[in-house]
N, C-alpha and C positions, 0 to 999 in steps of 0.2 A: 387657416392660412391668413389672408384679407381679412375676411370676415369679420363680422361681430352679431350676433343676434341674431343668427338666421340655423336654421333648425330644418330644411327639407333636404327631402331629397332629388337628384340630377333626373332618377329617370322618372317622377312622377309627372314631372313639368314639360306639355307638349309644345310651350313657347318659350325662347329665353333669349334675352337679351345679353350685346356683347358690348365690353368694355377693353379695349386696348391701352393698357398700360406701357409707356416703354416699349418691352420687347416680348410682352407676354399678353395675350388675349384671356379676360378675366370671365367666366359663364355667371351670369346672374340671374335668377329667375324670374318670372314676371308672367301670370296669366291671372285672368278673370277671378277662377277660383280659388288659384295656393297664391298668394301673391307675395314676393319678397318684400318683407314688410320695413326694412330698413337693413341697408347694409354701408359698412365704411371702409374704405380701401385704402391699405397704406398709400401714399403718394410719395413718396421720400426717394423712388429712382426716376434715373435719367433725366437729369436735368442739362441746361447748359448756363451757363455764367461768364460775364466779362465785367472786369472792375472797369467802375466810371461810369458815367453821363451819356446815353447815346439816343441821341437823338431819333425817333421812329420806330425805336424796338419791341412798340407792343404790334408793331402791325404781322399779319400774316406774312406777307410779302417778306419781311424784313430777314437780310442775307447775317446767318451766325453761325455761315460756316467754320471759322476759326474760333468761336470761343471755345471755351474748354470746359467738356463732361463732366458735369459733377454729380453725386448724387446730396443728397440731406441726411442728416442737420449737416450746415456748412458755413463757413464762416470768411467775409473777410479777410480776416489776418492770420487764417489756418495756412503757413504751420507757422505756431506762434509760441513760443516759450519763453512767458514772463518779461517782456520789454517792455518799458515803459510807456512808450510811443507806440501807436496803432496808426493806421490810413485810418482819417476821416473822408467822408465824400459817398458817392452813389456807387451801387453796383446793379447790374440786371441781371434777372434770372427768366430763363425761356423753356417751355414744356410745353408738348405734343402731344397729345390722346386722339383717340378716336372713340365713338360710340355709335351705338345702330341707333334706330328710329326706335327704337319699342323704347328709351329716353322720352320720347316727347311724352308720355305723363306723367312723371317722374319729377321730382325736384332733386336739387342736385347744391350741393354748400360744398366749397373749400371751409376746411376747419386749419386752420393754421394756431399752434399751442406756442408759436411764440416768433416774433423776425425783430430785429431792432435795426432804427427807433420809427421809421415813418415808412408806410408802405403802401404803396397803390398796385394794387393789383386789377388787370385785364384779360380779356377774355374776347380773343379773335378780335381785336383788336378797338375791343369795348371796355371802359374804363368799369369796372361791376364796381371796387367798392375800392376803401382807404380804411387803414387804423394810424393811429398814432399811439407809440408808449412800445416799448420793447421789450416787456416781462408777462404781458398776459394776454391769452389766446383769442383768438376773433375769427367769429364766421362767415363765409361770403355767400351770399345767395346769385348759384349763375344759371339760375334756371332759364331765367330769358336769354341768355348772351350763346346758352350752349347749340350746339347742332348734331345732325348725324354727319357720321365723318370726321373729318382733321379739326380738331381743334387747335390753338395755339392760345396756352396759357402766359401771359407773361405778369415778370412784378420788378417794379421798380422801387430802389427803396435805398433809404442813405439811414448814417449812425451821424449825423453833425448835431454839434450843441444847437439846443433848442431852447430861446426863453421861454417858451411857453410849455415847454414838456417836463415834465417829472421822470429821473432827477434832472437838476438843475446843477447839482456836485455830487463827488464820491469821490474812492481812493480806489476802487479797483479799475476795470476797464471798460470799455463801451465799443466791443467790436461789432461792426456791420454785421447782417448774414440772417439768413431763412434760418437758426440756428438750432429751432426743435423740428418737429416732425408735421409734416402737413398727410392731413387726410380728404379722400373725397367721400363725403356722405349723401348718400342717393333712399330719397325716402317718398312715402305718398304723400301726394297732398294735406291729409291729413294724418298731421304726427306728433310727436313729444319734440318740443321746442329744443334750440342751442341750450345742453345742460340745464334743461328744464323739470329739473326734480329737486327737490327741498324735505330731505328728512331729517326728523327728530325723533329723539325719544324721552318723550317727558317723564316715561318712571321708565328705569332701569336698575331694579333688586336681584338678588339671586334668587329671589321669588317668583318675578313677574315683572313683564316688562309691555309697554305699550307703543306702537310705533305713529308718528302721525307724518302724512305725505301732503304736500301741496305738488301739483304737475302743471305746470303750463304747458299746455296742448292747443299745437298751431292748428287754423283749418287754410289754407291757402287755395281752395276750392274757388267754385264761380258762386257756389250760395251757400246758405245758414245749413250746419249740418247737425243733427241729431247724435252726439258720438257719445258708448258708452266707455267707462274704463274699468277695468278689471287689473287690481294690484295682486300680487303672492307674494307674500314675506315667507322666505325659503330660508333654513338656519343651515348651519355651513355642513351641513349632511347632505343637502338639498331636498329637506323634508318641509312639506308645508305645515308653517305653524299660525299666520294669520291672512287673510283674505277680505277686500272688499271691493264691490262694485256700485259704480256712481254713474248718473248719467246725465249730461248738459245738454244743451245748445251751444253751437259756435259758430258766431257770427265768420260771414267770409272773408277773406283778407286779416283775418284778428287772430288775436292768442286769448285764453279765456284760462282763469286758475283753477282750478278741481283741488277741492280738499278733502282729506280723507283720515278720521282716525278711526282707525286700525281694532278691533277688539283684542284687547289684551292677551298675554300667553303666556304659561307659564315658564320655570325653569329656566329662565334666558341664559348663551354663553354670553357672557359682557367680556367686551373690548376691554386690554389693560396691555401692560408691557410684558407683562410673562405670558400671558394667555391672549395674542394678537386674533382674537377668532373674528371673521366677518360676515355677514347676512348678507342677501342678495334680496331686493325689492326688485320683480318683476311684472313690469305694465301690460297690458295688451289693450288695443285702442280697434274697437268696433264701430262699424260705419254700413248702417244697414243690411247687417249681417255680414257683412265680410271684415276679417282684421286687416287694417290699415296700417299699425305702426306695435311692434316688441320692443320693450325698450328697457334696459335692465339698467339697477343700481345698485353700487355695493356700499356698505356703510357696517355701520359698528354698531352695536348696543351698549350706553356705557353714558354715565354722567358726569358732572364735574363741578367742582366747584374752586370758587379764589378766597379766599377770607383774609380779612385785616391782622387776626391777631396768631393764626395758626397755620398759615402757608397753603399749600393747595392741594385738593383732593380728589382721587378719581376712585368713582363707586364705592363712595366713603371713605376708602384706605386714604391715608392722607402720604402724601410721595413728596422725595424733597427733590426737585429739579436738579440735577449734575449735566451741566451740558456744556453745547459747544455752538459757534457760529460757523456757519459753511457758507462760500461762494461758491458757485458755480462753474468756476471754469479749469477745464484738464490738461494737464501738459503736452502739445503740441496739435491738440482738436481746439484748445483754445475755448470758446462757450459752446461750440457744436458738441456736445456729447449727446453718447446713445442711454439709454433706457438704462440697461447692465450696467455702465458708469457710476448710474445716481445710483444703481443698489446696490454696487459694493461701498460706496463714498458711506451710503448710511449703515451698512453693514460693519463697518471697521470702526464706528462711533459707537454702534454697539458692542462690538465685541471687548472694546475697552469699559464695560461698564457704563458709559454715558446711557440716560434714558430722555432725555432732551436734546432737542436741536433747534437752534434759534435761525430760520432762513433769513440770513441778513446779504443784503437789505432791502430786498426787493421779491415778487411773486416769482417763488421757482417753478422747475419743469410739474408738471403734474406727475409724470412716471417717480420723482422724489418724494412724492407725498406719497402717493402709491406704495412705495416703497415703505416708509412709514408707519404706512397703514399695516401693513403684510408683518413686518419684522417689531411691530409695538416701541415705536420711537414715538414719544410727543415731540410736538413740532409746535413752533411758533410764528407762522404768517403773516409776512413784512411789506405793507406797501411802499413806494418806489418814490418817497419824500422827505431827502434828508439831506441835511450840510456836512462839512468840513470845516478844520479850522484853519487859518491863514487861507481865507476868502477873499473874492475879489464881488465888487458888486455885480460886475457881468462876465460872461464870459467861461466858455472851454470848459463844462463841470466844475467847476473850481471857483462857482459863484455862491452869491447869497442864495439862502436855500428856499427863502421866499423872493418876487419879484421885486426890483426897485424900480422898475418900469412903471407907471401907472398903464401904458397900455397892454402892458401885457399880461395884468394880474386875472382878469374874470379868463381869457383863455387856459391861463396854466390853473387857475381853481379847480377848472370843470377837467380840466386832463387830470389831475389828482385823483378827486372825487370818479370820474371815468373808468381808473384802473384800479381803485377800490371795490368799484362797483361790480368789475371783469373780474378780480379775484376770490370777491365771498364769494360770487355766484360760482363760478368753477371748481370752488374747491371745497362748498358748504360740507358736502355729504364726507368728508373723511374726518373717519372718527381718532385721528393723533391728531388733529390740530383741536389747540386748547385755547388760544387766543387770534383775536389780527389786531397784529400792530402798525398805527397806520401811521408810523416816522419814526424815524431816526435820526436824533441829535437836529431836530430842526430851527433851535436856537439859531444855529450860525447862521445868520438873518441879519444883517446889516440895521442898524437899531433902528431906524424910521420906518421899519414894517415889522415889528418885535411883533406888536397888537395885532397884525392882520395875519401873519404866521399863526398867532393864538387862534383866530376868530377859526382860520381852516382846520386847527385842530379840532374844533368846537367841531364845526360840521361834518367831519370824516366821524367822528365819535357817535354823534346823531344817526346819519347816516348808516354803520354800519348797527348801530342796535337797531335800524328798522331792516334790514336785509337780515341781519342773523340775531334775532335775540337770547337766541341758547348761548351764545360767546358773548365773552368782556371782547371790550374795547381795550386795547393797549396805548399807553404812548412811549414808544424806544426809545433809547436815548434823552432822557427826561431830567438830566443832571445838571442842568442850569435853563433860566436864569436860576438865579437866587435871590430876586427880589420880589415887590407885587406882581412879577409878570411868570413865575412862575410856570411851566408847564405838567409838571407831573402830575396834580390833580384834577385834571381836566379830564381823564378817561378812567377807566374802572382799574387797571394795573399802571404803573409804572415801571420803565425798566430803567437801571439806571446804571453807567456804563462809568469804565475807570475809578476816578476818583468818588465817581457819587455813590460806593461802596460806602464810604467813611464818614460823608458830610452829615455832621449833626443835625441839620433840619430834615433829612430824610430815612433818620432812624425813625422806624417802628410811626409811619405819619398815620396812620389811621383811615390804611387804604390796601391794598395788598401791592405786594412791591416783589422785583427779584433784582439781583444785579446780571445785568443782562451783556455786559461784557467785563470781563479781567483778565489780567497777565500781559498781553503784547507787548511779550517777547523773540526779539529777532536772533533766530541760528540759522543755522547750516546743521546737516545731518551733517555726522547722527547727533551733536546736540550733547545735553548735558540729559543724565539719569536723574531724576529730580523733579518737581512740581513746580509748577509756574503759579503762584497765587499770585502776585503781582498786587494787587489794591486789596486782596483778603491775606492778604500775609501774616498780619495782627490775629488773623481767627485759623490761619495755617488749614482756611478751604473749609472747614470744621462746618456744619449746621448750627450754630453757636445761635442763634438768634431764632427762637420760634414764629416769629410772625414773618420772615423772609422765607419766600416761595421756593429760592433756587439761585442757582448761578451759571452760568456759561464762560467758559473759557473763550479768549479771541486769542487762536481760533483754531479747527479743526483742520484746514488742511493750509499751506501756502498758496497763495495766487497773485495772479497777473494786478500791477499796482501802479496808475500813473504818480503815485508818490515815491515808487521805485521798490528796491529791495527791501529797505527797513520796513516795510509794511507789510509788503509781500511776503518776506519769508518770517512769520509769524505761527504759523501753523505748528501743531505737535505731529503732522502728516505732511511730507514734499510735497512738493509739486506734480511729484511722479506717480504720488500714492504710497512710497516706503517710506514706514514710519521712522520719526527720528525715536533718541530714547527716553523724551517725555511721555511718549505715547505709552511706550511699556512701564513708565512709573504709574501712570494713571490706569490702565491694563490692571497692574499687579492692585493700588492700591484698591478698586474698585472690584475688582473679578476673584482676585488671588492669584491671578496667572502667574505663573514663573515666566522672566524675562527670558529673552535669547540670550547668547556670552557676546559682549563685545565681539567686535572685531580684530584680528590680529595681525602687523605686518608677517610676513613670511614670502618663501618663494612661488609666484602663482607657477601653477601645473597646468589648470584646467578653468574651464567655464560649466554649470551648469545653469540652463535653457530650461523654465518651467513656464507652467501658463494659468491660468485659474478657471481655465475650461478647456476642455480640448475637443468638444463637440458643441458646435453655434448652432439651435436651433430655425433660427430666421437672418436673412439677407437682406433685411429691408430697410437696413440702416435703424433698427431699434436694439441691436444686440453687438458685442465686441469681444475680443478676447483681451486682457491682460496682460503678458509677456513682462518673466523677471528675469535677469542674469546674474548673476553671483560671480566672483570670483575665488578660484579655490585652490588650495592647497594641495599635497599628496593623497594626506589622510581624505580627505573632504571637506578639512573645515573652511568658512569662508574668514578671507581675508579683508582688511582694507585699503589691500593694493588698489590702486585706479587706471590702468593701462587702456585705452584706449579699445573700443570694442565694438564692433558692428553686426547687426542683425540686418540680413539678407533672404529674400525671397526666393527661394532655390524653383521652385515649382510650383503650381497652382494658382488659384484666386488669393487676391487683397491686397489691401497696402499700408505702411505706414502712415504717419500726415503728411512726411516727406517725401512718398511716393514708396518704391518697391526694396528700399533699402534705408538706415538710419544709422548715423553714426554718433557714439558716445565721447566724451572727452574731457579730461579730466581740464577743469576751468573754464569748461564751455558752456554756452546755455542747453546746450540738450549735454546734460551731463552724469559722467558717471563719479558715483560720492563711496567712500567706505566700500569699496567693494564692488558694490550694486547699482543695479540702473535697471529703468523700466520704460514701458510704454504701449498704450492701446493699440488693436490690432483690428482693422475690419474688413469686410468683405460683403459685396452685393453680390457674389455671383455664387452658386453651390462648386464643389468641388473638393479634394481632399490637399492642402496647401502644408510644405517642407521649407521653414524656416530656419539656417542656421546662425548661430553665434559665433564669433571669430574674432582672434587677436593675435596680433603678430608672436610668434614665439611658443606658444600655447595651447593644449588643445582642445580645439571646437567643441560645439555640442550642438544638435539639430532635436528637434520639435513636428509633430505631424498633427495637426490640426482639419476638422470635417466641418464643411461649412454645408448644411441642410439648406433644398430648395426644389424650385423647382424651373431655376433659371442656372441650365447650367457653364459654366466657364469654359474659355475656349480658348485657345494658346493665340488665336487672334486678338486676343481680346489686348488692347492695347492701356498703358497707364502710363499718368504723366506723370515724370518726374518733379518732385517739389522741393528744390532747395533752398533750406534756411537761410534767411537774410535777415540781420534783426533791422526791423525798421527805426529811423531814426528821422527825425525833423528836420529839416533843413537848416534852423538855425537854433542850437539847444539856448535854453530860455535862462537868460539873466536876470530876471525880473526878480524886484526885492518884494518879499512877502512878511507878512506881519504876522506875530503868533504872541499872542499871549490871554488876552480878551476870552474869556471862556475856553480854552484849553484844559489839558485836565493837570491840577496841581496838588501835591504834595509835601509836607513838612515834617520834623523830627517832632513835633509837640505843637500844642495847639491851647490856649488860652478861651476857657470857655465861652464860647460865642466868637471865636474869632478863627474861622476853618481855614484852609488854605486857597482855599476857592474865591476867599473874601480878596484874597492878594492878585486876582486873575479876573474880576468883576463888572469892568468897564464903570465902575463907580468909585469913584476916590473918597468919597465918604463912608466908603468901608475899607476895614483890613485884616490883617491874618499878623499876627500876634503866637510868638513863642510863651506856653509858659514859664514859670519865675523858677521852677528845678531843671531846668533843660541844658546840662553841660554843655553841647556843642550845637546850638537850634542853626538850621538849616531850611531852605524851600527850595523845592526842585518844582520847574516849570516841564512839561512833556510836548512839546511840539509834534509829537507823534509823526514827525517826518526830520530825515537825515539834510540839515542846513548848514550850509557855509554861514557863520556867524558874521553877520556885517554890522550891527550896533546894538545895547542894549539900554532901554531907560528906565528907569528906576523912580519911583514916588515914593514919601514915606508919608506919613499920617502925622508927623511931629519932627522936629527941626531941633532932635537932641544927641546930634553926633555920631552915627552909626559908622563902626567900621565892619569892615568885611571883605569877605573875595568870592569873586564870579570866577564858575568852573564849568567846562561843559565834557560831554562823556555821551557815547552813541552805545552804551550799553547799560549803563549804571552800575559800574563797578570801577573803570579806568577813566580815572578823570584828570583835563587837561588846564592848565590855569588861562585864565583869557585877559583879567585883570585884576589888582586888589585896590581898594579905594583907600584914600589919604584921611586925615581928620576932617570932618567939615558939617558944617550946622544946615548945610541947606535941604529944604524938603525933594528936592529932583537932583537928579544923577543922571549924566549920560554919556554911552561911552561907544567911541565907534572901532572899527579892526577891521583887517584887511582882507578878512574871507578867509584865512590858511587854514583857520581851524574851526573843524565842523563837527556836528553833534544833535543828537535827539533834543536832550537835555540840559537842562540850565539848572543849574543851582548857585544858591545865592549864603555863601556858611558866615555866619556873624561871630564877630569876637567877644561880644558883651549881650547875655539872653534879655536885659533892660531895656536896646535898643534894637532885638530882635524880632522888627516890624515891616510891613510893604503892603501900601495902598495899591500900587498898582505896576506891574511886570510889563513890559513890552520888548519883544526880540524882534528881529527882522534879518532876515537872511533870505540866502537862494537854494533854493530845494535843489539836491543833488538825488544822483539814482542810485548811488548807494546808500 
């Protein structure tokens, strides 16, 4: 149930301590001689919540009779479907327990795996601790704060732009909210520290393989204790294959490392993609003869390597990375998702063939890597520091991605460095991550801190090779500068995103490299049948290139985008989870899967109601159902009629995000596309719950879903309604933004040494030059965001007459004329317009390839949300 690690049985224990959760009394055991040597308990129910600032709310006393019952993960801006615009500001969350006295020897940690972005957390109306950073886990020590009897947990915590927190910009969103899963971990005194295990495996053959452990084992005692440990390396039969016992001293108040290699063993299963096997590393911590602390770890057997000149390999096989970037957040839970979430999300990447996923751009759920780990997905783990383009120096995400502040530079260093330090350690031991990459595109850096951007890559690089030397160091987004300030070769990989597919300085540089984003391309399901290479077009996705690791599409599914929808609906997978029909090109071309058949107008008949489980093993807010609707014909087939369609809770436990019922609608943001529409389904309370499907004219179809527990539902049981309101600003934002300066750029031809990037460079002593066979030379700019065009300027490198015309297009295919330029000798051009016409893209087509040149591009316009 709760549990984790704990192994006895109810009737052998003549004392036992009680835990009140919520609405359920939890039995733990606790005597002399069995002693429950660590247990963690979900905490994800019964909570209460009220958006905003409230003054006094951590206190006991404090009246919350009106807020409203939530349980976790939860968010914020739940129920939220891809708007632009999120509440910024505080919200509080209040929680109740009770515990007996047999606690008072006991230590006791909130393990919280993720709240964004700043959070203070108390306890009976004791400040116990604070994290800052909204992507990696933190533990709170409430040993002193707790009592027997009522407790009152509370946390207060906001999502506002932080100069001093990482990120500093992005393009998706930053909703408030407790949004993973908290636990209460109740251990002895002396125990295996917060995710205090570090395994490796320095030889891993199909011969034999060697495991080596370091464990930080806390003693939180009154004095220096004598403690042994005893490790079993268990292979995934749960047969013991290696064993070792080691014995310290540890000082009181302290944590002390224990290392241990392992005697070798043969035959290992090694960790890969087809053969996901995993090993369980089990501790046991002895304290004058009694066990103190169980404490198990799962991990992989399995090596790996990066090379320069031949891409990358695991347990020798050498593998060509096909992947995908994923954010995290689900259609109308918003970033609160459960556990089943993140394993279908990685499950549908595999099942199209992808065996890479780049988590961009920031440390995901653990249950995602988990996940990873289980179904043989490499994974790419991304710390939380990275720019945008059409940057502002301060300000709303949407700043430079290092400080211009001088006061606020050593705070956000060490918050950096901070939540890199939270993420090796959290996630060292899972054997699909292959790298940490510690930034994303962190150029966009306002140029008088170019060099100090550099110097933190330097020490995140440093850094993480002392916390995990078995992994490279990554650097994301590594495709500019282009000058001495270079960042790509500053860590052991480079990823290099858009256009830095193509740039000649970063072919084949004598380091291992992948392209770590392509394609961003914006549809609507279901989309075009077809392949999005986008910046691999020339090598049509192909492994053309031996010394290239890999490549990731951007991106795997659509999401929520403060640059709006051009960004957001990017994905080969909606918002919803149904795939568009890039997903089946990539499917077929990767798997052999036979596609599904289009869709067909026709007259709908009927709906059919399916679910991707119909038995929920746990209520505890780690597990959800899926729910799909089709629309259908006579025969059965589905259609891509769109009639309006709603999913209603007829009976039992759960709710939608929107409460006990959800409506679809053709142009809406909870919408139904081609037929279909979907959406997550959950339940905290057990019971057997009848959902049907219905639309005017048509007939229904109902669904019987069993939600396991042992909390069970009661027709009292009351739920709030949640209706959708897309949030919106008070005042939408006219501000002119600037985009050209390191964006990613593209051209019909290229004159050796003169890339297209040369024309995008913030340096006018370089430029991008068509060469001398190029019939119609052209350079498209990618603002990667939908602007109202308000002026363009134009530099050339030479003062020899260039004509041409400016066109811009929010697809790259339908282009609109903005203006065409007259004779004239001068090195600058500028040209302003009235906003009517808007576009991703810029392209600049020349009449003549001789004077088929540009030192330097600049656009400005105002980001629109579509």
């Amino acid at each position: 149930m709760f549990f984790k690690n704990i192994n006895v049985r109810a009737s052998a224990l003549p004392k036992l301590a009680l835990l009140f959760v919520g609405t359920i009394w939890i039995v733990v055991a606790s005597t002399q001689n069995v002693l429950a040597q660590r247990s963690k308990i979900n905490f994800n129910r019964d909570w209460k919540f009220k958006i905003g600032d409230h003054k006094g709310a951590e206190a006991t006393t404090f009246k919350d009779q009106d807020w409203e019952h939530i349980s976790l993960p939860h968010s914020f801006s739940m129920p939220y479907f891809m708007s632009k615009d999120f509440y910024t500001g505080y919200g509080w969350y209040r929680k109740t327990f009770k515990t007996s006295s047999d606690f008072e020897n006991k230590h006791l940690f909130l393990d919280f795996e993720g709240a964004f972005q700043d959070a203070e957390i108390f306890l009976n109306g004791e400040r116990v601790g604070e994290h800052k950073g909204g992507y990696t886990g933190f533990s709170i020590d409430i040993t002193d704060a707790v009592k027997s009897g009522d407790n009152v947990l509370a946390v207060r915590l906001n999502n506002l732009w932080n100069s001093r927190l990482a990120p500093r910009a992005g393009e998706h969103v930053f909703s408030g909210g407790i949004y993973r899963d908290v636990y209460l971990v109740v251990t002895n005194p002396v125990h295996v520290d917060w995710y205090g295990t570090y395994v490796t495996t320095p030889l891993a053959t199909p011969e034999k393989a060697i495991v080596n452990i370091q464990t930080d084992v806390r003693n939180d005692g009154n004095e220096a204790k004598s403690i042994k440990l005893r490790t079993d390396i268990l292979d995934p039969q749960g047969h013991l294959v290696s064993s070792k016992t080691t014995k310290e001293v540890v000082a009181k108040g302290s944590s002390k490392t224990f290392s241990q290699n392992l005697k070798a063993f043969s035959s290992p299963q090694l960790w890969s993609p087809e053969k996901p096997v995993l090993y369980k590393a089990v501790q046991t911590l002895v304290e004058g003869g009694k066990t103190t602390d169980v404490y198990e770890t799962t991990f992989g057997v399995r090596s790996l390597k990066w090379t320069a000149d031949s891409g990358f390999y695991l347990n020798s096989k050498h593998y060509y990375l096909r992947g995908a970037n994923v954010h995290q957040d689900h259609a109308g839970w918003g970033d609160a998702v459960t556990n089943t979430g993140f394993y279908r999300d990685v499950k549908m990447m595999k099942d199209a063939g992808f065996n890479f996923i780049r988590g961009s751009h920031y440390p995901h759920d653990p249950s995602f890597i988990e996940a990873c780990d289980e179904l043989g997905m490499l994974f790419w783990s991304e710390n939380a520091f990275w720019g945008i383009g059409g940057f502002k120096p301060e300000g709303y995400w949407n700043a430079s991605a290092y400080p211009t502040q001088a006061e606020d530079q050593q705070a956000f260093e060490q918050n950096v460095l901070q939540q890199l330090t939270e993420m090796i350690k959290i996630f060292r031991n899972h054997p699909s991550i292959i790298a940490w990459s510690i930034s994303n595109e962190p150029f966009f850096s306002s140029k008088e801190v170019i060099g100090k951007m550099r110097e933190l890559l330097k020490k995140q690089v440093t850094l993480s090779h002392k916390l995990d030397p078995s992994r490279p160091a990554a650097i994301g987004g590594a495709q500019r500068p282009l000058d001495e300030n270079r960042i790509d070769n500053l860590g052991d990989i480079a990823g290099y995103n858009g256009d830095g597919a193509s740039i000649p300085v970063f072919q084949n540089p004598g380091f291992p490299t992948l392209v770590s984003e392509y394609s961003s391309t914006t549809a609507d399901r279901p989309g075009v049948f077809g392949p999005q290479w986008g910046d691999l077009s020339k090598d049509k996705g192909e492994p053309l290139h031996t010394w290239r690791s890999g490549q990731a599409i951007w991106c795997g599914f659509d999401h929520g985008s403060i640059a709006g929808e051009t960004l957001g609906k990017m994905g080969i997978v909606d918002y919803f989870r149904i795939p568009k029909q890039a997903y089946y090109w990539y499917r077929q071309a990767y798997t052999g899967a036979t596609p599904p058949k289009p869709h067909q107008s026709g007259i709908a008949a009927g709906l059919k109601l399916v679910a991707d489980r119909t038995v929920v093993e746990s209520i505890n807010g780690t597990e959800d159902v899926q729910l799909l609707v089709s629309v259908l014909d006579e025969q059965g087939n589905i259609l891509n009629n769109t009639p309006s369609v709603k999913f209603s809770v007829v009976s039992g436990p759960g709710e939608f995000p929107t409460g006990r019922s959800i409506l679809f609608e053709k142009n809406s943001d909870i919408r139904i596309m081609d037929g279909q529409a979907a959406i997550e389904f959950r339940s905290y309370f057990a019971g057997k719950t009848v959902i049907v499907a219905s639309s005017p004219g048509i007939k229904s179809d109902t669904l019987e879903l069993t939600f396991k527990g042992n909390i069970p539902y009661s027709v009292s049981q009351k739920y709030t309604e949640k209706p959708y309101i897309r949030f919106e600003r008070a005042k939408p934002t006219t501000e002119l933004v600037k985009f050209g300066p390191n964006n990613p750029a593209f051209s019909s031809s290229v004159q050796q040494g003169s890339s297209a990037g040369l024309g995008v460079d913030a340096n006018p002593d370089t430029y991008w030059q068509a060469s001398e066979n190029d019939p119609a030379p052209e350079f498209i700019l990618d603002t990667e965001k939908n602007i109202a065009v308000k002026s363009i300027k134009l530099l050339f490198p030479s003062n020899a007459g260039q004509l041409y015309r400016i066109e811009t297009s929010k697809d790259r295919k339908n282009w609109q004329l903005l203006t065409e330029s007259k004779p004239t000798t001068d090195k600058e051009a500028y040209y302003s317009f009235d906003g009517k016409k808007s576009g991703r893209f810029i392209r600049i087509c020349f009449r003549e390839t001789v004077h088929a040149k540009i030192a330097e591009l600049e656009v400005t316009g105002i980001v629109s949300n579509k």
